[in-house]
N, C-alpha and C positions, 0 to 999 in steps of 0.2 A: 547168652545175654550180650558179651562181647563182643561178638558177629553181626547182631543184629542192630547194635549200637553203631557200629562200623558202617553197614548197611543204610541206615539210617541217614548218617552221618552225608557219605554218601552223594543217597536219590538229593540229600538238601543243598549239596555242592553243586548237582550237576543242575540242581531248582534254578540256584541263582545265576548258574552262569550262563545257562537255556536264557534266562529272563537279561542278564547283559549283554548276550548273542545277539539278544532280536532287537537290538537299541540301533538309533543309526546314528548314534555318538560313539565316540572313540571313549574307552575306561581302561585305567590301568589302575596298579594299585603297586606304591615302592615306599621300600622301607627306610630307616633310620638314618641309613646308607650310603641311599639314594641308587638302590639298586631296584630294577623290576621284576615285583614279584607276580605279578597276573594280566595279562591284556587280554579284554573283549576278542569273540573273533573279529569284527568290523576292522579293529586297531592291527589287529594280524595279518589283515588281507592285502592293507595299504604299505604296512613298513617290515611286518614278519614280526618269525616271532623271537623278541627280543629281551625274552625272561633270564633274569640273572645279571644283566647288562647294567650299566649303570645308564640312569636315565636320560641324561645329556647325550650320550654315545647310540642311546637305543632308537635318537631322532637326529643322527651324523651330524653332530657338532661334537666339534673338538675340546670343547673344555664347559664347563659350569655355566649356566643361566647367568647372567651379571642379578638379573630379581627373582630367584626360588624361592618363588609361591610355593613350594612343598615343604623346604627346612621353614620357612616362616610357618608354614599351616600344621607341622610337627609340635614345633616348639613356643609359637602363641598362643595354639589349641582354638582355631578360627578359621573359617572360610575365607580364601582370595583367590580374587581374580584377576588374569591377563589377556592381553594376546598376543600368541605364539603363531609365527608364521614356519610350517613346515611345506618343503618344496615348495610346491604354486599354490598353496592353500592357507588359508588366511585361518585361526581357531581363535574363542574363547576357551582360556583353559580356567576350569575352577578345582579348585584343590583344595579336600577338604580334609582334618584329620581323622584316624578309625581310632575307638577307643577299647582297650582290652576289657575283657572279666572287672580286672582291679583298677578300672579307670583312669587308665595311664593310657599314651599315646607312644606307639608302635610303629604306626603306618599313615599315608595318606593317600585316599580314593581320586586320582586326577579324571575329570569328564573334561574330554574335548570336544565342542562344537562349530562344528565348519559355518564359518560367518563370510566367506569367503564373496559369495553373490551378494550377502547385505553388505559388506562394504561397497562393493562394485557398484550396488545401486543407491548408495549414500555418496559415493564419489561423482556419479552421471547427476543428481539432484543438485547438489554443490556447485558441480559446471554449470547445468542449466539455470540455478538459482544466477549465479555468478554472471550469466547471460542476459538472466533477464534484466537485472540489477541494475545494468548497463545498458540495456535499450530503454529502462525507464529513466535512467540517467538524461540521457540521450533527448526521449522526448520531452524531458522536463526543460530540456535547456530549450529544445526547439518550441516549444508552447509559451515560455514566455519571449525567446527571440520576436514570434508573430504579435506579440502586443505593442500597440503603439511607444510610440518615443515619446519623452516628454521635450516639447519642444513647440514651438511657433510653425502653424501649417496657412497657408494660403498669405501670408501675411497679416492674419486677423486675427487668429485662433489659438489661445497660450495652452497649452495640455499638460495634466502634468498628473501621474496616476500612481498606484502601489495595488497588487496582487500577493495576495497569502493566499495559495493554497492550505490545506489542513491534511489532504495528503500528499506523496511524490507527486502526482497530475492531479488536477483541479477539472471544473465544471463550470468554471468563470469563466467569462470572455469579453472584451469592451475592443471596440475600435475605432480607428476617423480615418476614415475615407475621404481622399482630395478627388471627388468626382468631375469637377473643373474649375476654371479659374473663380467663379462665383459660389458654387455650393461644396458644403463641406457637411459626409454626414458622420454621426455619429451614432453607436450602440452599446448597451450593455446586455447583456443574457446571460441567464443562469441555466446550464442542463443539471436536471435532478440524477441525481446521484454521487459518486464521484470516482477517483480512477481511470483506470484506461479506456471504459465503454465511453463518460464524461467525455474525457479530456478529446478522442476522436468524435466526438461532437464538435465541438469546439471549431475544430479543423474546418466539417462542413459548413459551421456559420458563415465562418470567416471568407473560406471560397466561392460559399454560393454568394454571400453579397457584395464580395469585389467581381464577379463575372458578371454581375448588373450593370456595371459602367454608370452611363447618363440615365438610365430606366430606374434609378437609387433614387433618383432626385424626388421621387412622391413616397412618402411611409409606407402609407397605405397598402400601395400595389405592392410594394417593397415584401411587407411584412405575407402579403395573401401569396405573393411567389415565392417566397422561402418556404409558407406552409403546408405548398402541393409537392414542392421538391422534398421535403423531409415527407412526405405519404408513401412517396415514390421508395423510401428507403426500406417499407413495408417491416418498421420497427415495431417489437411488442407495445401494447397497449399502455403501460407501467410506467416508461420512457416518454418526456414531454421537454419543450424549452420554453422560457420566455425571456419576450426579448422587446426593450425597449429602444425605437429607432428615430429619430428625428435628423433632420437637416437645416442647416444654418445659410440664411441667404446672405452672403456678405453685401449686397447692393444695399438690401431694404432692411439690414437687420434683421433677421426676423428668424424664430427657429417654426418648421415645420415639423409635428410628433403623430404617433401612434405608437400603441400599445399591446405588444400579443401576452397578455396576462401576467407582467413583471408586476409583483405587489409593491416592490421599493419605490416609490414615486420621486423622479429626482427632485431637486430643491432649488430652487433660482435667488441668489443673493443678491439683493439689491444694493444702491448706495445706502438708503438708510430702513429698511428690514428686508427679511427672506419669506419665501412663499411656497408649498409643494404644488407642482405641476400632477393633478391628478383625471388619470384615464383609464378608464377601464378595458377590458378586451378579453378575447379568447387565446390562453396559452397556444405554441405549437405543438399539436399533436396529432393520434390519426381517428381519432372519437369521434369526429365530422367528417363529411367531407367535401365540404367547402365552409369557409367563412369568409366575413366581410370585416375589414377594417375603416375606422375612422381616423381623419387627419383634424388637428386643433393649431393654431398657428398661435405665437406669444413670441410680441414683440420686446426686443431687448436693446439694450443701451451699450456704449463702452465703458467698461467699466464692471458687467454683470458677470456674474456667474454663473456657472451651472455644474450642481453635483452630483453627480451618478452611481451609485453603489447597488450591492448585493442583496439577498438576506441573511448570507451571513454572520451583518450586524447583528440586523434587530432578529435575529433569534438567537445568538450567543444569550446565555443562560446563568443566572446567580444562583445559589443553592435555597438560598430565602426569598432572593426580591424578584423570582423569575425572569421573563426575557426581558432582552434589552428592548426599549420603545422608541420609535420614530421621537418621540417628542424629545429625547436626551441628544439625537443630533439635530435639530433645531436648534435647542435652544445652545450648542457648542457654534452654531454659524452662525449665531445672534451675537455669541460672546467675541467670535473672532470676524464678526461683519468686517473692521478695517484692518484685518492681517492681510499675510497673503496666502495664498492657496496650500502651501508646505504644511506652512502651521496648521491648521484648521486639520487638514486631512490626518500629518501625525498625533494632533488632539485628539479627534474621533477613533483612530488607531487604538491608543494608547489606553482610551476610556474603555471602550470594549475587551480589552485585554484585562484591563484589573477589575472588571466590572464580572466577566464569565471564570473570574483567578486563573484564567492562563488557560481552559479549557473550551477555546474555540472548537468546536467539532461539525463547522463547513468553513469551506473557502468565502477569504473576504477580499471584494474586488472593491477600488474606489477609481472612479476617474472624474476631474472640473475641468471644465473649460472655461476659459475667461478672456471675453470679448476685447478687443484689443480696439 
């Protein structure tokens, strides 16, 4: 009966150690001690076999863990974990304790797992993260370096604007163009979406319509030649801009517009009320392929304004009162008709801000012009 017990005893020894053989984690198992009383073979093959040893020595170090995870997981009676670096190889070590017959703690089971590649590729994501972090740095500075200056252009023309994006790159873009000593144009456009597909939108706007020179001077043609070049960029269907374009004749006064599908209609401040300049049109996209645009001409005074914005506003959103509406900046240019441009613009600012409680969620562009 004692032989067979033995026996027994055993086939069940060499059960578990066959079943810890075939693991491709490292297992030991050390006592009270801190001496090793069993290693896997995997753990055998790499460091030998190091039974009897004490366990600091049995992985060539000269003295004691400064954190044994194993007298902790003896004498807490708990699982912990580290990582242990042996030679070029990076581990989780988990250390757990064994519990006798009489439920006392004797030993504990150390698994080590070579994490050695997931760091390597937690450290390459880190750099690369670290990389990109810095090229979006990079273009955020340059995306809004390209927005105009607030400042007096042609002699005539007082500019003076503010950009929030809602992420690192935006999908905003406003400019003036000094196309010569008489005409000055300006624009604003929204590309839908936002980020870096956006914000390299942006870029094209800006490029394709300062390479127009004198050919700016008409909306119209303006807007129908940006719309075959952005075809040409043979962009998914999903992707679209709109951009609202006009030009200011410093002779006769007078702004020249068209519309490739901007909803925001800018707002013209008079001396004594304000009025939306409204046109409709075909956003830029590649859904056509050809459209026609119209030109509306609206003569202005010294002394007017003209305010240009996003939909960033009027779709910033209240939890009860829904989106913000066109008629809430009216009626802020109504209140600040005789301010100057700062005010009015940080007013409108500030409203949308406590109106969506802080949760803007698109870029908000604003730019006025004010006829000198």
């Amino acid at each position: 009966m004692k032989k067979e017990l033995e026996l027994q005893l055993k086939k069940q020894r060499k059960f578990f150690e066959d079943i810890l053989s075939g693991m491709k984690d490292w297992v030991r198992v050390i006592d009270r001690d801190n001496r090793v009383l069993f290693l896997n073979e995997p753990m055998k093959k790499q460091v030998g076999d190091t039974t009897g040893q004490q366990c600091f020595k049995a992985l060539n170090k000269k003295e004691p863990c400064e954190n044994c995870i194993t007298n902790r997981a003896i004498f807490e009676g708990k699982s912990i974990t580290k990582e242990e670096v042996v030679g070029d190889k990076i581990f989780s070590v988990v250390s757990s304790p064994i519990y006798d017959e009489e439920n006392n703690i004797q030993y504990a089971v150390e698994v080590f797992r070579d994490i050695t590649e997931k760091r390597a590729m937690e450290e390459l994501i880190l750099e690369q993260n670290t990389k990109m972090k810095r090229d979006l740095n990079f273009a955020k500075q340059l995306q809004h370096k390209i927005l105009p200056e607030n400042r007096i252009y042609n002699n005539t023309l007082k500019i003076v604007s503010v950009y929030i994006p809602c992420e690192l790159l935006g999908g905003d873009v406003y400019d003036v163009i000094e196309i010569n000593e008489n005409y000055i144009g300006m624009y604003i456009a929204d590309v839908s979406g936002h980020g870096v597909t956006s914000s390299m939108m942006t870029m094209f706007i800006r490029q394709t319509l300062k390479s127009l020179e004198e050919k700016a001077i008409d909306p119209a043609v303006t807007l129908r030649y940006l719309y075959h070049r952005y075809r040409e960029l043979h962009i998914d269907d999903q992707y679209y801009i709109t951009v609202f374009y006009g030009v200011y004749d410093k002779k006769n006064k007078s702004f020249c517009y068209s519309n490739a599908g901007h909803n925001c209609m800018p707002i013209v401040l008079r001396k004594n009320y304000v009025e939306e300049v409204y046109m409709p049109g075909f956003p830029i996209c590649t859904v056509f392929e050809d459209v026609q645009y119209e030109n509306e001409v609206l003569t202005l005074h010294s002394g007017d304004r003209l305010l240009f914005y996003t939909d960033g506003i009027v779709e910033a959103v209240h939890p009860d009162k829904g989106f913000y509406q066109n008629d809430r900046i009216l009626e802020l240019c109504t209140s600040y008709l005789k301010e100057d441009m700062e005010p009015l613009m940080e007013a409108i600012i500030t409203d949308v801000q406590e109106f969506a409680q802080g949760e803007i969620k698109d870029d908000i562009a604003i730019m006025m012009a004010q006829i000198l």
